[in-house]
C-alpha positions as CSV (number, residue, x, y, z in Angstrom):
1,X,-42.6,-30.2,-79.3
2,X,-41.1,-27.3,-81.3
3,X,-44.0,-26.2,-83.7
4,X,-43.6,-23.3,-86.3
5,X,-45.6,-20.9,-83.8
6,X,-43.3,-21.2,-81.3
7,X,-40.3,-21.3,-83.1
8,X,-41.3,-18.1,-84.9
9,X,-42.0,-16.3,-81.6
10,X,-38.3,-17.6,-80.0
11,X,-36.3,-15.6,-83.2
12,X,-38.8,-12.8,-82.3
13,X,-37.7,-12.9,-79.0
14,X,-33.9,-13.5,-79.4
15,X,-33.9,-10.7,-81.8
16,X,-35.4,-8.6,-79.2
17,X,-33.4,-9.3,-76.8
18,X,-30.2,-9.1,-79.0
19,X,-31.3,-5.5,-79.0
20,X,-32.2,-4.8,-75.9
21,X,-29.0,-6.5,-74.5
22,X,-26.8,-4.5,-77.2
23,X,-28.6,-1.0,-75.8
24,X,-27.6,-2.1,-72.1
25,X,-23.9,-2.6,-73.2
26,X,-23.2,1.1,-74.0
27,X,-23.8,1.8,-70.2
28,X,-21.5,-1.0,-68.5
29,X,-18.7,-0.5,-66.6
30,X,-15.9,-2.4,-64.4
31,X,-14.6,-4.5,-66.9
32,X,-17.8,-4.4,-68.9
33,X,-20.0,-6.2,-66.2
34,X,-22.5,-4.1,-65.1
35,X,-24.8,-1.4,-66.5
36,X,-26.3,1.2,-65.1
37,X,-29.9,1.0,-66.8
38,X,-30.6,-2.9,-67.4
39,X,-33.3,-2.5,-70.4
40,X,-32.9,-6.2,-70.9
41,X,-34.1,-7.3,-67.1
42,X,-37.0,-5.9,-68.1
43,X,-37.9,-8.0,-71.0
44,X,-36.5,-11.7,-70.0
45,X,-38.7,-11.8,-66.7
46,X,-41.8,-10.5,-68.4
47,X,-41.5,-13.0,-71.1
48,X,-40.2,-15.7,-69.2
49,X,-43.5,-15.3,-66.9
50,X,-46.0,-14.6,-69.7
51,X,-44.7,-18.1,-71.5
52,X,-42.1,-20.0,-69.4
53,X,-39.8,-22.9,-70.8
54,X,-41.3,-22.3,-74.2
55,X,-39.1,-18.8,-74.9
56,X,-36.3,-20.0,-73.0
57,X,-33.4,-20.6,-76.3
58,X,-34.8,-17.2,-77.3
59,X,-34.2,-15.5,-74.4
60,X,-30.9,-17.3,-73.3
61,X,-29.8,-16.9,-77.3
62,X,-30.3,-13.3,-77.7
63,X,-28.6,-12.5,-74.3
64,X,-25.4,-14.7,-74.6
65,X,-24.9,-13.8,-78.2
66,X,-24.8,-9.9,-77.8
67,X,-22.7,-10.2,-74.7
68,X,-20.4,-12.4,-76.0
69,X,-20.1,-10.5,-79.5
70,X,-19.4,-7.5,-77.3
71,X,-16.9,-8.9,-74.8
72,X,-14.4,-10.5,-77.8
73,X,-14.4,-7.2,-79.9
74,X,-14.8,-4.4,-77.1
75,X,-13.4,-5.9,-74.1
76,X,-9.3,-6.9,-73.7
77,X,-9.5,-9.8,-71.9
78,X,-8.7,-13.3,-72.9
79,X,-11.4,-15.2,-75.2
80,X,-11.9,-17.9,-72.4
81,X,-12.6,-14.6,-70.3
82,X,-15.1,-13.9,-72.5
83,X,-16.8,-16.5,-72.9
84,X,-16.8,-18.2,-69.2
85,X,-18.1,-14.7,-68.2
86,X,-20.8,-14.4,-70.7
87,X,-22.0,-17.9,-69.4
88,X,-22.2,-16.0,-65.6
89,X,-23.7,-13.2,-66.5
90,X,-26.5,-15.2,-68.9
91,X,-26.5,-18.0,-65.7
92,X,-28.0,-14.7,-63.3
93,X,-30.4,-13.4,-65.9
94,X,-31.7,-17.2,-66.2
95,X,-31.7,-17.0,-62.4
96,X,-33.5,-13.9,-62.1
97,X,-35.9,-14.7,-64.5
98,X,-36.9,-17.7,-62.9
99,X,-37.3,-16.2,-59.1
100,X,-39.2,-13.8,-60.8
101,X,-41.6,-16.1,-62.1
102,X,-41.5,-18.6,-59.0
103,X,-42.3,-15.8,-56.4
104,X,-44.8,-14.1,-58.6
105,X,-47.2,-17.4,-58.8
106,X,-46.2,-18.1,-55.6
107,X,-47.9,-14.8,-53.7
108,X,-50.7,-14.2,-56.8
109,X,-49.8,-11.0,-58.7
110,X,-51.4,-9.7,-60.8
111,X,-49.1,-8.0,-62.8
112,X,-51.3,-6.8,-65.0
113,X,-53.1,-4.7,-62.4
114,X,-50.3,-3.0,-61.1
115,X,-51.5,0.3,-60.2
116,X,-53.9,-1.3,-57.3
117,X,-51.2,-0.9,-54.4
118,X,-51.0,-4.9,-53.2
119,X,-49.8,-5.4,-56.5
120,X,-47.9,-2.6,-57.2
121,X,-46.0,-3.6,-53.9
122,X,-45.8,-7.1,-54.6
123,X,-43.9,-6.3,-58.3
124,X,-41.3,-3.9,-56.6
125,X,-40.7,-6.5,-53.9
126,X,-40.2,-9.6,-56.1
127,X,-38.0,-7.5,-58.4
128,X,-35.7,-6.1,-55.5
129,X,-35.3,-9.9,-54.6
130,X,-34.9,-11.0,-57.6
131,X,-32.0,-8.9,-58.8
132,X,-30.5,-9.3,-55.7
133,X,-30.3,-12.6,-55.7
134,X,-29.2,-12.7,-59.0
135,X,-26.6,-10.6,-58.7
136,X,-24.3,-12.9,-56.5
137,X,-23.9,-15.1,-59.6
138,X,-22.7,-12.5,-62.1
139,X,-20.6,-10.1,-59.1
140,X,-18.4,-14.2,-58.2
141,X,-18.2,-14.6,-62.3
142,X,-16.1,-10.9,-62.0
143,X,-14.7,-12.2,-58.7
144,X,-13.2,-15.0,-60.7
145,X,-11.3,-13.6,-63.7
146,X,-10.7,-9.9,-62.0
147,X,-10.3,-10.4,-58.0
148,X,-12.3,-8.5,-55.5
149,X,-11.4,-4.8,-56.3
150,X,-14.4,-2.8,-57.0
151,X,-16.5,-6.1,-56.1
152,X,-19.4,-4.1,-54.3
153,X,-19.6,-1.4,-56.5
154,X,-20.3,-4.0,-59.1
155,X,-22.6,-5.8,-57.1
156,X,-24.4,-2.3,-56.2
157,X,-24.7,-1.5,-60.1
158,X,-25.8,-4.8,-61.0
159,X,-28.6,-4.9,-58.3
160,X,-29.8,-0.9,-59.8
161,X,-29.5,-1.6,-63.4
162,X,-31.5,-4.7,-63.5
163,X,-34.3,-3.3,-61.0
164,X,-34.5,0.0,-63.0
165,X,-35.1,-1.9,-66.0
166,X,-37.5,-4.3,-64.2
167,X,-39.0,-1.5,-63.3
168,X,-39.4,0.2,-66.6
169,X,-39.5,-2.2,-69.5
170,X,-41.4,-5.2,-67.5
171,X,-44.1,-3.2,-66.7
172,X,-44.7,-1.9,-70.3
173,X,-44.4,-5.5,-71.4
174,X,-46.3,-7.2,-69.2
175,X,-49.2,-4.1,-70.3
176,X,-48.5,-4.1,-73.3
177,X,-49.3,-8.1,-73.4
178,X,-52.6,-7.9,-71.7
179,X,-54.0,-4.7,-72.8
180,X,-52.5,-3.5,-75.9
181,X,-55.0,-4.6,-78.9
182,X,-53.4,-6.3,-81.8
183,X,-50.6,-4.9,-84.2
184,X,-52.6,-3.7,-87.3
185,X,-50.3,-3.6,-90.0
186,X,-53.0,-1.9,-92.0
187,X,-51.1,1.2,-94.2
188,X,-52.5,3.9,-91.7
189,X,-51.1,2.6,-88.5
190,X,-48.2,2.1,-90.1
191,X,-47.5,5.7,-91.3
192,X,-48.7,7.3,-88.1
193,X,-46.5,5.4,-86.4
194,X,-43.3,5.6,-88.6
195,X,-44.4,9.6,-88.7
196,X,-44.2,9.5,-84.8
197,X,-40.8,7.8,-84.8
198,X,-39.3,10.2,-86.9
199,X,-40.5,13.0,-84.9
200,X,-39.5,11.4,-81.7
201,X,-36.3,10.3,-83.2
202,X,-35.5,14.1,-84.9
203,X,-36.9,15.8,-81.6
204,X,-34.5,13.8,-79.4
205,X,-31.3,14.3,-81.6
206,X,-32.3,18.3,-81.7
207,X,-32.7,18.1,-78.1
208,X,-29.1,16.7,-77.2
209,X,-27.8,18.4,-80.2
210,X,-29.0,21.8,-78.3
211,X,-28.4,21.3,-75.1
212,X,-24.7,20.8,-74.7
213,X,-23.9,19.3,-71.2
214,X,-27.3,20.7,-69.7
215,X,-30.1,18.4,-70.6
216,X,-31.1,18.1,-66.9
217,X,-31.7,22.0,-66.3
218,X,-33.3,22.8,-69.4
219,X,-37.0,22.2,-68.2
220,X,-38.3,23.2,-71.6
221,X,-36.2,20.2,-73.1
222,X,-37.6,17.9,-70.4
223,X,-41.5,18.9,-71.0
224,X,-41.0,18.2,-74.6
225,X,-40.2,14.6,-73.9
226,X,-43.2,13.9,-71.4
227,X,-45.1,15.2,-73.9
228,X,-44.0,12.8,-76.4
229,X,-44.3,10.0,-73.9
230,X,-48.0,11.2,-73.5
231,X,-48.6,11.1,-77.0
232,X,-47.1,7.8,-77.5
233,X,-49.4,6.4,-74.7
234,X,-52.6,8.0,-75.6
235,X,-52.6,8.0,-79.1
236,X,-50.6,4.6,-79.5
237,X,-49.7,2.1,-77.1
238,X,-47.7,0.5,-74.0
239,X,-45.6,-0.7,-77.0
240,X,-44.6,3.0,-77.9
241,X,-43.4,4.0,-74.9
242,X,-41.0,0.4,-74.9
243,X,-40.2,2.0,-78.6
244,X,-39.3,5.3,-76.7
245,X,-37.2,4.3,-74.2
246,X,-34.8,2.1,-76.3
247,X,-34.8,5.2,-79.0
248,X,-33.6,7.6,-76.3
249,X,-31.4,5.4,-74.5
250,X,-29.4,4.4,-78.0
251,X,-28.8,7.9,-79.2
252,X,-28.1,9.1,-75.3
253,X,-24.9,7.6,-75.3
254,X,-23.6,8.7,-78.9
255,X,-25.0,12.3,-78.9
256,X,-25.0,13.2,-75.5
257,X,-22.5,11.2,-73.2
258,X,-20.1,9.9,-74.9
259,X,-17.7,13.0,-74.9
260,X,-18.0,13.9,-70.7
261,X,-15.4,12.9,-68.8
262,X,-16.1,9.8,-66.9
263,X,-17.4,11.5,-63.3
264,X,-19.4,13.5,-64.8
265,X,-20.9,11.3,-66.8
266,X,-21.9,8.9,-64.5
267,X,-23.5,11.7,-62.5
268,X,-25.2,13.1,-65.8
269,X,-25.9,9.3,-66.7
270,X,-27.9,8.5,-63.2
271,X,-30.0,11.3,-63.2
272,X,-31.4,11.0,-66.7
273,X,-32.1,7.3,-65.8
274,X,-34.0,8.7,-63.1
275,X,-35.3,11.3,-65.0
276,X,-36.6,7.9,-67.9
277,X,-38.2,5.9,-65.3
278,X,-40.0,9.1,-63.9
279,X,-41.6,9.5,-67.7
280,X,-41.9,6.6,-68.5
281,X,-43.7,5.5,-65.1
282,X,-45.8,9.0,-65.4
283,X,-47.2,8.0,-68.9
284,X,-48.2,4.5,-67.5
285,X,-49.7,5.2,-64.4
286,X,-51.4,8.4,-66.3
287,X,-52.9,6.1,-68.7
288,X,-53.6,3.4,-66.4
289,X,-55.7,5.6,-64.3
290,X,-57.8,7.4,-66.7
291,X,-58.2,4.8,-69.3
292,X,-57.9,1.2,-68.1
């Protein structure tokens, strides 16, 4: 039965993962089917596992509607193209989402104890075989309509994506479900934090603003944003840090990447993933050690 509660927290969802999805699709490439960071992975196996069947039209919703919207206005392809591959690519994230689930209650994670090493293990693991699994559904969807040129290196970025943002934004959900405390909407909370998101946002843009093609050898840059990632752990929540990463990843693209030619941006593009997952694992493990 479909009671308010429930329906309100499946638009809550689909919105979020409207926006998550979008932020993944400025990153894809080969015909628009992969992406190298995944944010959305993250989000659809954490919430599928934390409620099941009960978030599933939100999940499946939010997904298939900001990849389809993107594929009819920003991909030249056919609209049966479109929408046939939207249907594989949201078919592999139901996929995913439900090996995820299946293997987690099968070998007792506890995902929300991740830092003790049998869990810690057991999360990498099922994510690895998750996405790879998952990935032989969307990789024959691009088989289909665009033959078999470039067919590994799609399957190769499909598999990294989604497991970087497993990696990333499940964690922080999954923490942020069991351990953050409640929102308080109370007027204080809510100007620190809207004072925090300006800063972040205004430190970011200054930061790709300044540093041309460099960002990756300007250290000074690069402790600003761990700092900001400490703060936001410390002072805030798991939350912030998901708030963080979706900031930084969105003006990335516009400010930063979008001028490089394409080798050297996927170079540029790899090693600041690398250098998001580092931060963004560093300010949960940090926290999770000294705190939890």
């Amino acid at each position: 039965m479909l009671t308010n509660k429930i329906l309100h927290r499946n638009i809550i969802i689909g919105i979020i993962m409207l926006i998550t999805t979008s932020v993944g699709l400025l990153y894809t490439a080969y015909y628009g089917a992969v992406a190298a960071f995944w944010p959305a992975a993250g989000f659809y196996v954490a919430v599928y596992y934390i409620y099941k069947k009960e978030v599933l039209p939100g999940l499946l919703a939010g997904i298939f509607f900001a990849i389809i919207t993107w594929r009819i206005f920003g991909a030249s392809e056919p609209l049966y193209y479109s929408l046939l591959l939207a249907i594989f690519f949201v078919a592999s994230n139901f996929v995913e989402m439900l090996i995820f689930a299946y293997l987690v209650d099968k070998f007792k994670i506890k995902l929300h104890k991740l830092t003790i090493l049998k869990n810690g293990i057991g999360f990498v693991s099922i994510a690895i075989i998750s996405v790879i699994v998952a990935g032989f559904i969307s990789t024959y969807g691009v088989w289909i309509f665009y033959g078999s040129e470039n067919l590994f290196e799609v399957y190769v970025r499909w598999i990294v994506g989604n497991f970087l943002g497993i990696l990333v934004f499940g964690s922080l959900v999954i923490d942020s479900y069991y351990k953050d405390t409640k929102l308080n909407n109370g007027l204080p909370n809510v100007l620190k934090s809207t004072i925090y998101i300006t800063v972040f946002i205004v430190i970011v843009y200054f930061i790709f603003e300044e540093s041309g093609n460099d960002f990756i050898t300007l250290e000074n840059f690069q402790i600003a944003i761990v700092i900001l990632y400490l703060i936001s752990a410390f002072v805030f929540s798991y939350r912030m840090i998901i708030i963080n990463n979706l900031i930084f990843l969105t003006m990335l693209f516009p400010l930063y990447l979008k001028s490089m030619p394409i080798a050297e941006f996927n170079l540029e593009f790899v090693m600041i993933s690398l250098y998001l997952v580092t931060i963004s694992c560093f300010a949960y493990i940090v926290k999770n050690i000294l705190i939890e």
